[in-house]
C-alpha positions as CSV (number, residue, x, y, z in Angstrom):
1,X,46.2,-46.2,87.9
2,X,48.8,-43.1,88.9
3,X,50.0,-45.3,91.3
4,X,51.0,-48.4,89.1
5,X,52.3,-45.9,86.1
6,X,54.6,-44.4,89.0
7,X,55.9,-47.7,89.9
8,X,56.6,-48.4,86.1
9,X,58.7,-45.4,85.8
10,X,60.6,-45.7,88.9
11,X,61.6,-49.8,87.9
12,X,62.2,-48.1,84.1
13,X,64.2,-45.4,86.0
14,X,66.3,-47.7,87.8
15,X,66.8,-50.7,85.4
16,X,68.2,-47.7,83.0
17,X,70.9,-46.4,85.8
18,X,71.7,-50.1,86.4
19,X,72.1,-50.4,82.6
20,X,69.6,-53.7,82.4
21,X,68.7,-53.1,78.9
22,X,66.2,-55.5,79.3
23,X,64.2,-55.0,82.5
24,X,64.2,-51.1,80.8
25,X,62.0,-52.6,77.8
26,X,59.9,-54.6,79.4
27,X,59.0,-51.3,81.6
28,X,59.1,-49.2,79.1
29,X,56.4,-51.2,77.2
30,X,54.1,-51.0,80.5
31,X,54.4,-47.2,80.6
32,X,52.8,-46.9,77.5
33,X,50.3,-49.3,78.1
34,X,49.3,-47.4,81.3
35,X,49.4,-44.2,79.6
36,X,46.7,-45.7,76.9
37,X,44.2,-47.0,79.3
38,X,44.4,-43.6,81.1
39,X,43.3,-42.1,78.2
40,X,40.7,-44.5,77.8
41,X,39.4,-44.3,81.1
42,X,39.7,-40.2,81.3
43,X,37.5,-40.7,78.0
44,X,34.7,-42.3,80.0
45,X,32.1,-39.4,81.5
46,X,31.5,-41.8,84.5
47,X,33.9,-45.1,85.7
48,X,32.1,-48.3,85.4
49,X,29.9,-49.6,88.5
50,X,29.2,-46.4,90.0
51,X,28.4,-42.5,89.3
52,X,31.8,-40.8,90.4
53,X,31.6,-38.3,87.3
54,X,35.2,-38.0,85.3
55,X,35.8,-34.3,86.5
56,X,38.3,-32.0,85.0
57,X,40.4,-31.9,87.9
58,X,40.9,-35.7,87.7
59,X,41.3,-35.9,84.1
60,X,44.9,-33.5,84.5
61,X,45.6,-35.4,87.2
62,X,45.4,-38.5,85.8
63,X,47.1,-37.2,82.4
64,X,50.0,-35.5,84.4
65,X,50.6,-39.0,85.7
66,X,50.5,-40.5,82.5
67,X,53.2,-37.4,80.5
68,X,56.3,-39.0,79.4
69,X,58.3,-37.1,81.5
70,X,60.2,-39.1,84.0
71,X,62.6,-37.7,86.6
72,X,65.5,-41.0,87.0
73,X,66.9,-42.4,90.4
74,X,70.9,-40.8,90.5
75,X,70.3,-37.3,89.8
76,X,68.9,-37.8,85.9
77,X,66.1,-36.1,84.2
78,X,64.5,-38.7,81.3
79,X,62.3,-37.6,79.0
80,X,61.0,-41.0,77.1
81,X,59.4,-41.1,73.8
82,X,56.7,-38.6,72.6
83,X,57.9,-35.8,74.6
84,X,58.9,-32.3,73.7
85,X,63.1,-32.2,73.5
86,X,65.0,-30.9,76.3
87,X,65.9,-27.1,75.1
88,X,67.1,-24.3,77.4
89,X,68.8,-24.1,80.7
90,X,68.6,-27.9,83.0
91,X,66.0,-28.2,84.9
92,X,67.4,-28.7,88.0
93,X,65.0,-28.9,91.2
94,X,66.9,-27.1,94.4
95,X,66.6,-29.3,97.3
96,X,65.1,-32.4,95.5
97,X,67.2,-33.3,92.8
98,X,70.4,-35.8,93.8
99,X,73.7,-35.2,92.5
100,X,74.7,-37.9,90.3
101,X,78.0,-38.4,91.2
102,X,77.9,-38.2,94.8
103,X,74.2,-38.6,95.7
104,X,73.9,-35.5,97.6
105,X,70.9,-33.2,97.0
106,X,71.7,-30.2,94.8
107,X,71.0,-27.4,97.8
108,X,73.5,-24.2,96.3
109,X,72.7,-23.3,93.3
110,X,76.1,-21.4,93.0
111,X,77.7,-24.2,92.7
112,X,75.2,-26.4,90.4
113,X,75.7,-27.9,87.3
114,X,74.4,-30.4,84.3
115,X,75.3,-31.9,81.0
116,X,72.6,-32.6,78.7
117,X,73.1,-35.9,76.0
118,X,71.3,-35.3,73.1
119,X,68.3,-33.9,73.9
120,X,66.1,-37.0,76.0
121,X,68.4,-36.8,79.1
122,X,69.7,-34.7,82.0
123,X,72.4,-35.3,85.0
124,X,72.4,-33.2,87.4
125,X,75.4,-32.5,90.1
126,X,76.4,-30.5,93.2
127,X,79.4,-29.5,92.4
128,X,81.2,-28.6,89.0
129,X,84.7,-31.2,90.4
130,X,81.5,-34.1,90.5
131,X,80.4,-33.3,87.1
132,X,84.3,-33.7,85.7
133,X,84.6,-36.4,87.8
134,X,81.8,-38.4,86.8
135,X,82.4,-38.1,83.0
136,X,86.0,-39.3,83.5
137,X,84.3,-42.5,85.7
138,X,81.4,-43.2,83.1
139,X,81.3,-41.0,80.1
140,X,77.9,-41.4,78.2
141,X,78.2,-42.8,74.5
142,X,76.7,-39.6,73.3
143,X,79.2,-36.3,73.7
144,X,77.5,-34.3,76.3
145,X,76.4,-30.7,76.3
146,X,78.1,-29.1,79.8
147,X,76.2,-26.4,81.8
148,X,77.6,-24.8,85.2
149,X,75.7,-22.1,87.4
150,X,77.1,-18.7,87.7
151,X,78.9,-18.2,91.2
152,X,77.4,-14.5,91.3
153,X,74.6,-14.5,89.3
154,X,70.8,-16.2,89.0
155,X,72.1,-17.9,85.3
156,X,73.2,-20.8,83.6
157,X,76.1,-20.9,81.6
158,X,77.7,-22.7,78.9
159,X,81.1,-24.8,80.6
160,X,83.1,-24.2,77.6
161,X,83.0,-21.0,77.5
162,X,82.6,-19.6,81.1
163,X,85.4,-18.7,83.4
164,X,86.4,-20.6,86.6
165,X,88.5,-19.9,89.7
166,X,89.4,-22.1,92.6
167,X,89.9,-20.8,95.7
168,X,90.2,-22.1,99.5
169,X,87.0,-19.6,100.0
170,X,85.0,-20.5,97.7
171,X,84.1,-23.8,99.6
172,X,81.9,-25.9,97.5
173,X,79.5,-28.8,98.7
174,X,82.0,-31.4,97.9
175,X,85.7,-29.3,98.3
176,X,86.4,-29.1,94.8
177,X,86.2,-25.4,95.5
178,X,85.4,-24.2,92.3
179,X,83.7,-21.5,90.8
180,X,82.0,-20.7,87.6
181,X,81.6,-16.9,86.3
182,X,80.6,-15.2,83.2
183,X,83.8,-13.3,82.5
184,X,87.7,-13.1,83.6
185,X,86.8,-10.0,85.5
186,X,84.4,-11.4,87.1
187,X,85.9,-14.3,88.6
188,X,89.5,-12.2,89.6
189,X,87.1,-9.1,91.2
190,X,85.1,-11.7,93.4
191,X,85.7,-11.3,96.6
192,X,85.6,-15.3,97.6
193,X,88.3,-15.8,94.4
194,X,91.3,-13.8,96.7
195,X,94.7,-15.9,96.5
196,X,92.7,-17.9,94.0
197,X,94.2,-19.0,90.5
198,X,92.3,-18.9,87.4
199,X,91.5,-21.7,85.4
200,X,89.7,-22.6,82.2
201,X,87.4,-25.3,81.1
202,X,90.3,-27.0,79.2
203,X,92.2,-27.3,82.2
204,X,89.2,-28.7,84.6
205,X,86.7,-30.5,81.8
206,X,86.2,-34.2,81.6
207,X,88.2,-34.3,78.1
């Protein structure tokens, strides 16, 4: 059963990023269905024809396989219907997740960033230059919510209002070569930002 709900999510997943409306129903109707007979079987003290007792261990397996939580082909976190809203900093996973402009796994966290639409789905990207340039390619129908990680610190910050340099040694996965910091100072003190110029988010967003 974890097996077939898996393989609805990933054809739901992928239909989704090919935008085949669809082939997305139709798997979205599955998931639920497989959700509800997990329920039903993790009910059940024993499975029918034998005495293999419904332990606790395989009831949170079998409900973790069933959550609505679904991470999307192309660097995308989905959360489908029923599931608490996507709040707080993206939930990027280092050396899993795919950037989903360039397909590259997200590896440097300095450099990481994320928009949020609404609050059901994540993309995630390597490199602040893929995140602009994928919103000028494809920008979603809902205005996004843009995150970037800090260059020199363990934290998330809002795009619009953090401070960016470029900079031939800041060297970023994908030679956009730019840098996100919490303040001006910051991001003129660093010592990767030298013969670097300042910008802003006006001057690098998607808008």
């Amino acid at each position: 059963m974890p097996g077939t709900f898996a393989f609805y999510c990933t054809e739901f997943c992928s239909a989704l990023h090919l935008g085949n409306a669809g082939v997305a129903g139709r798997q979205l109707g599955r998931i639920h269905m497989a959700g509800r007979r997990v329920s039903n079987l993790a009910a059940r003290p024993f499975v029918e024809g034998g005495t293999t007792m419904m332990t606790r261990r395989k009831f949170l397996t079998l409900s973790a396989g069933s959550a609505a939580v679904v991470v999307a082909v192309g660097g995308s976190y989905l959360l489908l219907p029923g599931s608490e809203p996507l709040t707080g900093d993206p939930r990027v996973k280092y050396g899993e997740d795919s950037c989903t402009h360039c397909t590259m796994v997200i590896s440097d966290d300095r450099f990481a960033a994320a928009w949020r639409e609404g609050t059901k789905r994540e993309r995630y990207f390597d490199d602040v230059g893929c995140m602009v340039a994928s919103f000028k390619a494809k920008p979603p129908a809902e205005t996004p919510v843009f995150f970037v990680r800090a260059f020199a610190a363990d934290a998330w910050l809002n795009a619009e209002t953090a401070a960016y340099m470029v900079a031939p040694g800041i060297k970023s996965p994908m030679s956009y070569d730019i840098a996100a910091f919490a303040s001006n100072a910051e991001a003129t003190t660093n010592s990767h930002t030298r013969d670097g110029q300042p910008q802003t988010w006006e001057g690098c967003s998607p808008a």
